[in-house]
C-alpha positions as CSV (number, residue, x, y, z in Angstrom):
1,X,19.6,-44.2,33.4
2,X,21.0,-40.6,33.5
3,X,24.4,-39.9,32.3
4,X,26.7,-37.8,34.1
5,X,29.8,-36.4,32.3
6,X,32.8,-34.0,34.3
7,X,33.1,-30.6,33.1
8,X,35.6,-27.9,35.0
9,X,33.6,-27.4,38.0
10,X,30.6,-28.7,36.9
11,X,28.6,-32.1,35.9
12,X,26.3,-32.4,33.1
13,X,23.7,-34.7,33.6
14,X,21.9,-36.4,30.6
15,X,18.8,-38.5,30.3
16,X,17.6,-40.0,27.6
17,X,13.5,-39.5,27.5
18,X,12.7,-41.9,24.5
19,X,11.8,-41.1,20.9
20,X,9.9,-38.3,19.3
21,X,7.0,-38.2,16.4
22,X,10.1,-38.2,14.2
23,X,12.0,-41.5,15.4
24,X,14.7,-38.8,17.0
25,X,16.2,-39.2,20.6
26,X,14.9,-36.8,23.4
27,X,17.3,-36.0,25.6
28,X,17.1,-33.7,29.0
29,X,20.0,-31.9,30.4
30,X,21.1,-30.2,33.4
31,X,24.3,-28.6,34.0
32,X,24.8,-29.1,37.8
33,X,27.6,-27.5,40.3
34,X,27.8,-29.1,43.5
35,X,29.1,-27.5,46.5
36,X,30.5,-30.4,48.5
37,X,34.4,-30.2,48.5
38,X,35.5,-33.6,49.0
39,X,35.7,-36.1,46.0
40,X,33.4,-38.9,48.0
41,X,30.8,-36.1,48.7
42,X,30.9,-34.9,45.7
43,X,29.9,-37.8,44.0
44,X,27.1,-38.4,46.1
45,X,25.7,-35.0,45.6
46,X,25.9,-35.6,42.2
47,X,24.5,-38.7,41.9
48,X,21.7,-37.5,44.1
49,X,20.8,-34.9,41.4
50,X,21.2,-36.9,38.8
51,X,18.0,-39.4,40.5
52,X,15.6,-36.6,41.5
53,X,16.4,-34.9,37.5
54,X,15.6,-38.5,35.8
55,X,12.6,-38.7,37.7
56,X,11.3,-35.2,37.2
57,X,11.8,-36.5,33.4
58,X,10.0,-39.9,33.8
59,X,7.2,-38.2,35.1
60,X,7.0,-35.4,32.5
61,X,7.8,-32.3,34.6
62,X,11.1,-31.8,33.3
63,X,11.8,-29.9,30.1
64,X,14.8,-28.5,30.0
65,X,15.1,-24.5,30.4
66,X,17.7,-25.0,27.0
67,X,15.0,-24.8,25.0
68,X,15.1,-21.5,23.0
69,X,12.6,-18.8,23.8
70,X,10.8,-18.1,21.1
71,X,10.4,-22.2,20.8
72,X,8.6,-22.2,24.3
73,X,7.0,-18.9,23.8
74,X,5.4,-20.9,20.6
75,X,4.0,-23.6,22.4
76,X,2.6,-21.3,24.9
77,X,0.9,-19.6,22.2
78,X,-0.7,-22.5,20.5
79,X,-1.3,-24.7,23.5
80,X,-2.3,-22.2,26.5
81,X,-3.2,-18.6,24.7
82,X,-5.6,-20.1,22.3
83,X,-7.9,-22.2,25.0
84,X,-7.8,-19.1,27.4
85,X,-7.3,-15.8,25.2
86,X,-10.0,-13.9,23.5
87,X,-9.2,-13.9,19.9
88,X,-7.9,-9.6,19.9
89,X,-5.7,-10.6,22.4
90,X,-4.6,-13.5,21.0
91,X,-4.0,-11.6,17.7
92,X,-2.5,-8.8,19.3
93,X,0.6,-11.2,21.3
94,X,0.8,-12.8,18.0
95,X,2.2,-9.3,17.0
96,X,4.4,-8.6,19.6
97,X,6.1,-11.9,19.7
98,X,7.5,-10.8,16.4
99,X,9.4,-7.8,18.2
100,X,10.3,-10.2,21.3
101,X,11.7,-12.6,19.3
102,X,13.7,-10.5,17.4
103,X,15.2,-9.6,21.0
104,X,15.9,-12.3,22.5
105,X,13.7,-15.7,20.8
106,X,17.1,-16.9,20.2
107,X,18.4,-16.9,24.0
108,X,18.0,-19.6,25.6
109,X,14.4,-20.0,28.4
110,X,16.9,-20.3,31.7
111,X,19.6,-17.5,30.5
112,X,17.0,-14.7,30.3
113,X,17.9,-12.5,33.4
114,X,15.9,-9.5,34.5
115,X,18.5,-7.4,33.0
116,X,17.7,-8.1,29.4
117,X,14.2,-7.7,29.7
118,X,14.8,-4.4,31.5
119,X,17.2,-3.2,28.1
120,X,13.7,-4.8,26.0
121,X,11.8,-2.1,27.6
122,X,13.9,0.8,27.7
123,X,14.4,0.1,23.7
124,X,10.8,0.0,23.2
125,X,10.2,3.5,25.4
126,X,13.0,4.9,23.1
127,X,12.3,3.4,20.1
128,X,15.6,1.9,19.4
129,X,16.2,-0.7,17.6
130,X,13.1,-2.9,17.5
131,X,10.6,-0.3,17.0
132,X,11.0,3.5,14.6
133,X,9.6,4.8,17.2
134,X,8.9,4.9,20.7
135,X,6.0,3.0,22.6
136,X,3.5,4.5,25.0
137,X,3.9,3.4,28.5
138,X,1.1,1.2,28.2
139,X,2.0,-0.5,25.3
140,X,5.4,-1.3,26.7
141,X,3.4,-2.9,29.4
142,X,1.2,-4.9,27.2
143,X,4.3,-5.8,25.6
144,X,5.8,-7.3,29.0
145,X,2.4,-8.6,30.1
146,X,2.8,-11.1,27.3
147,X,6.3,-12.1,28.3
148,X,5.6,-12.1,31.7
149,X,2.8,-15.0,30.6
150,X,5.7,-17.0,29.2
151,X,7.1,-17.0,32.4
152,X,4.7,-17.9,34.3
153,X,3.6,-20.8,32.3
154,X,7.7,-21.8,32.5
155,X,7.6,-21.8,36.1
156,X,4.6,-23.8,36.3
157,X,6.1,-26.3,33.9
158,X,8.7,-26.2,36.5
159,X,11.5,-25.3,33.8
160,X,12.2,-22.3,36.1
161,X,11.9,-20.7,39.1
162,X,11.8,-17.7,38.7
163,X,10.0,-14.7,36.4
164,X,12.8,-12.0,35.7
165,X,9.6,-10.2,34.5
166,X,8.2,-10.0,38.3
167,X,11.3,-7.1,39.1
168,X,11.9,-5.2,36.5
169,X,10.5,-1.6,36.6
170,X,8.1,-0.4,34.0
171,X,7.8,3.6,32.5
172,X,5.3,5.5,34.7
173,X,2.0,5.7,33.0
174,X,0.5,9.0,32.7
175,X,-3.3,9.6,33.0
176,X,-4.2,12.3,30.4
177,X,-7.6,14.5,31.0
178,X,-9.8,12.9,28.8
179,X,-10.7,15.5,25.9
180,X,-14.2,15.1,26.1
181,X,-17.7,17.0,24.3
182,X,-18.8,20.1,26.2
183,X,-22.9,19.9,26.2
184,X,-23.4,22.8,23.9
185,X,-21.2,21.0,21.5
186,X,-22.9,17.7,22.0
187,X,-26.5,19.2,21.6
188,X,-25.3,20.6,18.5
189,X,-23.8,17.5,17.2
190,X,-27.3,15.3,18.0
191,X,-29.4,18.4,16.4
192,X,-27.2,18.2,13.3
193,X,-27.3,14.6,13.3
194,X,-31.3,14.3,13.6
195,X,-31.7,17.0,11.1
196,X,-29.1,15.9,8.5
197,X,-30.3,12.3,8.4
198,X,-33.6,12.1,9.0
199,X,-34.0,9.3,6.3
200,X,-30.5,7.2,7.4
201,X,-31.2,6.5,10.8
202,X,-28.3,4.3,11.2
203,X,-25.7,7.0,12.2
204,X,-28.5,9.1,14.1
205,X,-29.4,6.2,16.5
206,X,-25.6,5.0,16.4
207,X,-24.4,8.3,18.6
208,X,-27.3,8.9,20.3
209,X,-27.3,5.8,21.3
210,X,-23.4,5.9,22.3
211,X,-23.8,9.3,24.2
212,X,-26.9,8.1,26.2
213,X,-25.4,4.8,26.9
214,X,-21.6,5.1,27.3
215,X,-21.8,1.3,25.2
216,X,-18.0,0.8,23.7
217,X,-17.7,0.2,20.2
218,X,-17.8,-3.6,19.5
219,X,-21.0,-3.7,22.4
220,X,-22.7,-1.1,20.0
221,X,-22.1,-2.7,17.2
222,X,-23.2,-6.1,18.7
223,X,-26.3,-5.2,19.8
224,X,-29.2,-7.0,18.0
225,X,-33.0,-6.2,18.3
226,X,-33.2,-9.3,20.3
227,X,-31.3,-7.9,23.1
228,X,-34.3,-4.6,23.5
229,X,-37.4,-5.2,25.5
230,X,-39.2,-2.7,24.6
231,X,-42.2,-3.0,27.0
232,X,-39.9,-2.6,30.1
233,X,-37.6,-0.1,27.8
234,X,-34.6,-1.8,28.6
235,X,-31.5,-2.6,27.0
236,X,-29.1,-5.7,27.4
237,X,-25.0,-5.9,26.1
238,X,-24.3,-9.3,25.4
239,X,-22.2,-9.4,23.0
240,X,-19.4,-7.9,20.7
241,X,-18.5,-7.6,17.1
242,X,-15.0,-7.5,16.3
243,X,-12.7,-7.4,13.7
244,X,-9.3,-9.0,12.8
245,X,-7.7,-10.2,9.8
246,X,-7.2,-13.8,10.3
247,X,-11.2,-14.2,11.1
248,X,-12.5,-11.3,9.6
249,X,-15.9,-9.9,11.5
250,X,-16.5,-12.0,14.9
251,X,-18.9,-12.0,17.5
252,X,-17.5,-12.8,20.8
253,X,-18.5,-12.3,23.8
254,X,-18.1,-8.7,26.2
255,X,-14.9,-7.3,27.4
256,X,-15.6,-9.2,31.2
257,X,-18.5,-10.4,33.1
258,X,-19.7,-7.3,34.6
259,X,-19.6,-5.6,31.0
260,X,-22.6,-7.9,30.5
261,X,-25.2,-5.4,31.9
262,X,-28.4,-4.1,31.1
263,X,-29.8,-0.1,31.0
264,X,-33.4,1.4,31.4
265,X,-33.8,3.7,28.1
266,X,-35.7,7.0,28.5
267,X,-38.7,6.8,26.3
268,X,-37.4,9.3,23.6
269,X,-34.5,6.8,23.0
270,X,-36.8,4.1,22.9
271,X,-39.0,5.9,20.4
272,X,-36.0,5.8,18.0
273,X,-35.2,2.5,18.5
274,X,-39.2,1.3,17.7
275,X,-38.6,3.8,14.7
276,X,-35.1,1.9,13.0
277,X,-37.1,-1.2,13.6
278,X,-40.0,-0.4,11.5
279,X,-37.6,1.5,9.2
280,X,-35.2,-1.5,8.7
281,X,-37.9,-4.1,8.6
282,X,-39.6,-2.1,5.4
283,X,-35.7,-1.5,3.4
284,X,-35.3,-5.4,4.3
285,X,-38.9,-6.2,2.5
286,X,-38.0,-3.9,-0.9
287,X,-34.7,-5.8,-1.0
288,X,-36.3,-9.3,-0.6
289,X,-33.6,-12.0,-1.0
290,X,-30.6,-9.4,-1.5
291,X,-30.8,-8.8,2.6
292,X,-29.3,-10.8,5.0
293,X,-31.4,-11.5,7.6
294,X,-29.4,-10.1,10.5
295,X,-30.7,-9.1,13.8
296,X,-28.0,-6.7,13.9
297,X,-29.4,-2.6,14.8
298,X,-26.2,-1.9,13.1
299,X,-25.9,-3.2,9.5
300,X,-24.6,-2.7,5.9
301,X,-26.9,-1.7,3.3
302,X,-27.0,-5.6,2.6
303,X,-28.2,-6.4,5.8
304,X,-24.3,-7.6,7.0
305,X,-22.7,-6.8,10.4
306,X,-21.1,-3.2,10.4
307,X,-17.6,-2.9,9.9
308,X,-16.0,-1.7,12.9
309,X,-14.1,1.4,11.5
310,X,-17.5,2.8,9.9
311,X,-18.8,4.9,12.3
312,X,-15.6,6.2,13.1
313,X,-15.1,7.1,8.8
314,X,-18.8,8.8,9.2
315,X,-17.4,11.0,12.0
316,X,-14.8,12.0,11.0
317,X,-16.3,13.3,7.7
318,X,-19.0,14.6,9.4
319,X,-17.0,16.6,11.6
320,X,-15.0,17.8,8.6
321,X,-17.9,18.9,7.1
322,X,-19.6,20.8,9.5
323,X,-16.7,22.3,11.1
324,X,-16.8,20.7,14.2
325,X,-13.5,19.6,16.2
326,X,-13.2,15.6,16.3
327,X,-12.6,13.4,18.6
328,X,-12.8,9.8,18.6
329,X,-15.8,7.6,19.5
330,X,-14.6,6.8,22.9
331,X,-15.4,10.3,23.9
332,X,-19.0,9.5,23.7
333,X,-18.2,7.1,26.5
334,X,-16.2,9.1,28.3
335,X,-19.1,12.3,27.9
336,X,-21.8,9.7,29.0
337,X,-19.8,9.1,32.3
338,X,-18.9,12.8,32.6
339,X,-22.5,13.4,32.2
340,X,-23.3,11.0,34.9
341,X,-20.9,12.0,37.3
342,X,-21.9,15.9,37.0
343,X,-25.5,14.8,38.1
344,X,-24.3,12.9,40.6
345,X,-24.7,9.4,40.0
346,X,-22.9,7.8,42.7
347,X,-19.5,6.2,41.5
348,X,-20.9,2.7,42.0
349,X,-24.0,3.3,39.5
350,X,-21.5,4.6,37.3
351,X,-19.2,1.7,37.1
352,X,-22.0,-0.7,36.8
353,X,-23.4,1.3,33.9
354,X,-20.1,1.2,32.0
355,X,-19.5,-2.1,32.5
356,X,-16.3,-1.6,34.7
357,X,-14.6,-4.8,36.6
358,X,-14.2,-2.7,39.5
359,X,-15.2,0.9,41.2
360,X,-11.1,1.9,41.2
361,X,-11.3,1.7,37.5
362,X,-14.0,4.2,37.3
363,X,-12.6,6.5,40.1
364,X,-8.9,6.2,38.3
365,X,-10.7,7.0,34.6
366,X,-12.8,9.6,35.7
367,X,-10.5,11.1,38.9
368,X,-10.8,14.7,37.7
369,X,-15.1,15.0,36.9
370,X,-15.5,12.8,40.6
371,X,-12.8,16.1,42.1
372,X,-15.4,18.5,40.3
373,X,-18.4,17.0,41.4
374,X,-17.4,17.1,45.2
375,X,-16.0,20.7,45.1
376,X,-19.6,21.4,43.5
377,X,-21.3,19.3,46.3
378,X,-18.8,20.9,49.0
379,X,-20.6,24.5,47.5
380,X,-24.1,23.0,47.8
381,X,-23.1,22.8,51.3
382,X,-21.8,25.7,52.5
383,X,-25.0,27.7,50.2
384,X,-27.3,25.5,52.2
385,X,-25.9,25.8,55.7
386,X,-23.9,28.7,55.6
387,X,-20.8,28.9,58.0
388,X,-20.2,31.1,60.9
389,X,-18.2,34.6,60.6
390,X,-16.7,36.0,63.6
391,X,-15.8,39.5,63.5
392,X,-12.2,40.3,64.4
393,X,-11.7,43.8,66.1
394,X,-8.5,45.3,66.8
């Protein structure tokens, strides 16, 4: 039976929803403000609510948008992220819910407006008070992404109706030209590479591999011999080895389902991979029981998955060493689809190939080698046909 008790100009409706694991009363509220103006009306329109809110309780869809944020936002986390999340990206909204709760995880679910989320974000750009410094405009975004999923999973819930996430306005993102290997530079990287370490082919096949490729990091470092058929020199991703603290070194499984692909190897790159094989195989023999019998291309000296910020240590050193500007291993990626594009692989053969959900991400990543291409294809053109001249005589 709800209970109904006169406020000012409102009513606040109780009901009681039984007992909880601790023995303690459960009780719903709703503070309701009718809009009838007589005192008979009113009482109907009260007592109206007051049914349809006990039932929503009696059948479970009711929980009260009281409840404090960062209460709800924990649930979500441990009930709905971790069935449906991959494990970085559950790791990584375990991080920001430490900043947003710090916000507002004290507010209460149904008092958070779209303004407070819009100061949230304009504190994050500027780096006041949550942050030292500001955030890029896509990590604000990932940051109200996982808001935004609290939301959503309130309004399905039916605690609220509406997600003052869906209108608030986010900082403009801004593509950067990727800074990417010229092919003198990475010929002479490769050479240096081959030459240097001739007897650690780890490293040599690692980049080569990632230039020739475009593979991301944790696909690289996933791959096992299993995954190469090396009579139809092919190569298949699928997999990934990832890092985070909680788990340590993971395999999960590729960044989407069209990352799950598979690439014809020239037979140059397949030579090296038949090399590492034989080459492994023999260091795995002289160290008998010490190795771990991992399938992995990419190991430790123990036989052990790689860690995922070694290659990126060997670079960077390497670099150093020889004198060579650095930049990180996603520009191998971003080289392989340069690469690709100046040839002129069509944009769809390049999105499959880098394991892309869709063509617009490829065109958006890549806008300014596809401009290039075209004004070189436009040239091939007009060299080809030629255009008419018409002499103009005064």
């Amino acid at each position: 039976m709800a209970y109904i008790q006169k406020r000012k100009d409102s009513y606040l409706i109780t009901v009681s929803c039984g007992l909880n694991a601790d023995g303690k009363q459960v009780k719903q509220h709703l503070t309701y403000k009718p809009t009838a103006t007589t005192a008979k009306a009113i009482e109907k329109e009260v007592q109206k609510q007051a049914s349809l809110f006990e039932e929503k309780c009696k059948q479970g869809q009711q929980v009260t948008a009281a409840v404090k944020f960062e209460s709800f936002a924990n649930d979500w986390l441990e009930n709905v992220a971790t069935l449906n999340l991959k494990a970085m990206t559950l790791n990584n909204y375990k991080i920001y819910a430490k900043v947003v709760f710090k916000a507002f995880g004290h507010m209460k679910l149904g008092s958070i407006k779209h303004g407070h989320i819009q100061q949230f974000i304009s504190d994050l750009t500027a780096g006041r008070k949550y942050r030292p410094k500001g955030l890029s405009a896509k990590s604000v975004k990932n940051y109200v992404c996982f808001i935004s999923g609290i939301f959503e999973y309130a309004k399905k819930k039916q605690v609220i109706t509406f997600n003052p996430c869906s209108t608030v306005t986010l900082p403009r993102v801004d593509v950067k030209e990727k800074e990417i290997y010229t092919v003198e530079e990475m010929q002479h990287i490769l050479g240096l590479l081959h030459e240097e370490y001739k007897n650690d082919f780890r490293f040599v096949l690692y980049f080569t591999l990632a230039v020739y490729t475009g593979f991301r990091r944790a696909e690289m470092l996933g791959l096992e011999f299993s995954d190469i058929d090396f009579d139809r020199q092919i190569i298949s991703v699928k997999r990934t080895s990832n890092y985070i603290s909680e788990k340590g070194i993971y395999e999960d499984t590729p960044k989407t389902k069209t990352s799950q692909r598979t690439l014809k190897l020239p037979v140059e790159l397949m030579d090296l991979l038949r090399q590492h094989k034989e080459r492994q195989a023999e260091y795995a023999d002289s160290l008998g029981d010490f190795w771990n019998n991992s399938d992995r291309l990419f190991t430790t000296a123990e036989g052990n998955p790689m860690f995922i910020t070694t290659p990126r240590h060997f670079f960077k050193q390497f670099c150093l060493r020889h004198g060579i500007r650095y930049l990180n291993l996603h520009s191998m990626r971003h080289f392989n689809a340069s690469a690709m594009i100046s040839a002129g692989v069509d944009v769809k053969a390049v999105q499959i190939s880098l394991g892309h959900s869709q063509a617009s991400t490829t065109m958006n990543t890549y806008c300014h080698a596809f401009q290039q291409a075209q004004a070189a294809a436009m040239d091939g053109i007009v060299s080809v046909i030629g255009l008419p001249t018409k002499q103009v005589t005064e």
